[in-house]
C-alpha positions in Angstrom: 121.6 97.9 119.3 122.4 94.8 121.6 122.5 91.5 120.8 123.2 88.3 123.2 123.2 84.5 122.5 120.5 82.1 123.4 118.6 84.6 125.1 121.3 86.1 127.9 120.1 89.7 127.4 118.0 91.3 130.1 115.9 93.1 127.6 114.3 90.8 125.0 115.3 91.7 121.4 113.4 93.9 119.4 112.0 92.4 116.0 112.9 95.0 113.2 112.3 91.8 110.3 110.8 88.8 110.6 111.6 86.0 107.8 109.5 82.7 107.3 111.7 79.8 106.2 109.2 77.1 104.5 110.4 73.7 103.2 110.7 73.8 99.4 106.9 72.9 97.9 105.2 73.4 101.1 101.9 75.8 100.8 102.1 78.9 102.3 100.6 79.8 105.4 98.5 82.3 104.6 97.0 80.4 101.5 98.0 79.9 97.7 99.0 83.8 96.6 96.6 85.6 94.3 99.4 87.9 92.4 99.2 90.3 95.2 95.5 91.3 94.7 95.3 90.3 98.3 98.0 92.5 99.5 95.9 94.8 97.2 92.6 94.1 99.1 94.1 94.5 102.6 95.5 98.1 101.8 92.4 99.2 100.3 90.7 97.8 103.6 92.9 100.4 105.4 92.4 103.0 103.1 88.5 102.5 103.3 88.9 103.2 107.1 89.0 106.9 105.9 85.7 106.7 103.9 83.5 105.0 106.9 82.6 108.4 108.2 79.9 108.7 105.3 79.7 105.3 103.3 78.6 101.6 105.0 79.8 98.4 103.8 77.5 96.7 105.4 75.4 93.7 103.7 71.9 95.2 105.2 73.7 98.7 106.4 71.8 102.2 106.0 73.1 104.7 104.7 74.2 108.1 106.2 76.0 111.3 104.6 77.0 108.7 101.8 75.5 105.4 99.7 75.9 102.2 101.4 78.7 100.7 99.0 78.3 96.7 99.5 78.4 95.3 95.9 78.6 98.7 94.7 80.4 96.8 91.4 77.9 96.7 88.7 75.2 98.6 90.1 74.3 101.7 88.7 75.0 105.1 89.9 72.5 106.9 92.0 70.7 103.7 92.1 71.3 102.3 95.6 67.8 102.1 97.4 66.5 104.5 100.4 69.8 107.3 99.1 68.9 110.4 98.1 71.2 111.2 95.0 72.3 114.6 93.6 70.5 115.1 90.4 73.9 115.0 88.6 74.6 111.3 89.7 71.2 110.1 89.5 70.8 111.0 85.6 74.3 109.8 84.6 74.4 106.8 82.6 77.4 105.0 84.4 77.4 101.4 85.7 80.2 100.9 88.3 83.2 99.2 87.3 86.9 99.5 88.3 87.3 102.3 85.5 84.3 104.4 86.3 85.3 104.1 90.3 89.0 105.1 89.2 87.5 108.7 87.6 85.4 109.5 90.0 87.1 108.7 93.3 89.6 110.7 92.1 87.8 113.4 91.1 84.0 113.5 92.1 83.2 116.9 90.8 85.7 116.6 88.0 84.4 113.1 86.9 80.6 113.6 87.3 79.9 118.3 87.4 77.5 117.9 90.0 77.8 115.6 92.1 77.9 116.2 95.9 81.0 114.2 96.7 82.8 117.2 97.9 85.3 115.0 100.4 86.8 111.8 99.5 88.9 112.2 96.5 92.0 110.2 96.2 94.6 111.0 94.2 97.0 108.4 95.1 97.0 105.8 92.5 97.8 103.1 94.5 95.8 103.8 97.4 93.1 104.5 94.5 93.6 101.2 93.2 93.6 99.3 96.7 90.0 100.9 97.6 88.9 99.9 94.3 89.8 96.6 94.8 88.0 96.5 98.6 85.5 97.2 96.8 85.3 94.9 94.4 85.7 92.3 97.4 82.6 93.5 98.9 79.6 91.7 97.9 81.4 88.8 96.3 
């Protein structure tokens, strides 16, 4: 590694860390923190990237191999307009919520015997936890 004062190198450094020094009280740049949910939220917006082969998150998007899932919190399974549900999700009794997404996100089959999410599962807890959370985002 090289390092030169004020900027007498040829090559320009390479940034491996970047710290942010604010004065004591002043807000933070990128807004008042939220206890990391938004950390959360960002994570499960790059997580989600994997899912967008088959589910929309569209306000007014269709839906392909998949359910659109824009304010999928709250809505009942199987329930999502112009989707054409396995029989398994359509007559379960569940209302999404962060504890119903949890089970069967990571473990379609498992969670709901019948249902046709064969792809998808994720057992990662976190990652888990930060698509959850997208989700939750969606629709608000």
């Amino acid at each position: 590694m090289m390092t030169a004062a004020c900027g007498t190198s040829a090559e320009p450094p390479k940034v491996a860390e970047q710290i942010i020094v604010r004065e004591r009280g002043a807000p933070d740049a990128a807004g008042p923190s939220t206890g990391g949910s938004q950390d959360l939220v960002s994570l499960g917006e790059d997580v989600f990237q994997t899912c967008k082969g088959c589910h929309s998150l569209d306000a007014d998007g269709r839906s392909s191999a998949g359910p659109n899932l824009y304010g999928v919190m709250g809505r009942k399974a199987g329930s999502h307009e112009g989707y054409s549900y396995s029989d398994a999700l359509a007559a379960s009794d569940i209302t999404w919520d962060e504890a119903s997404l949890d089970g069967f996100i990571a473990d379609p089959q498992g969670y709901i015997p019948g249902s046709e999410m064969v792809v998808g599962a994720l057992r990662d807890d976190e990652r888990r936890k930060a698509v959850i959370a997208y989700l939750a985002a969606q629709g608000e």
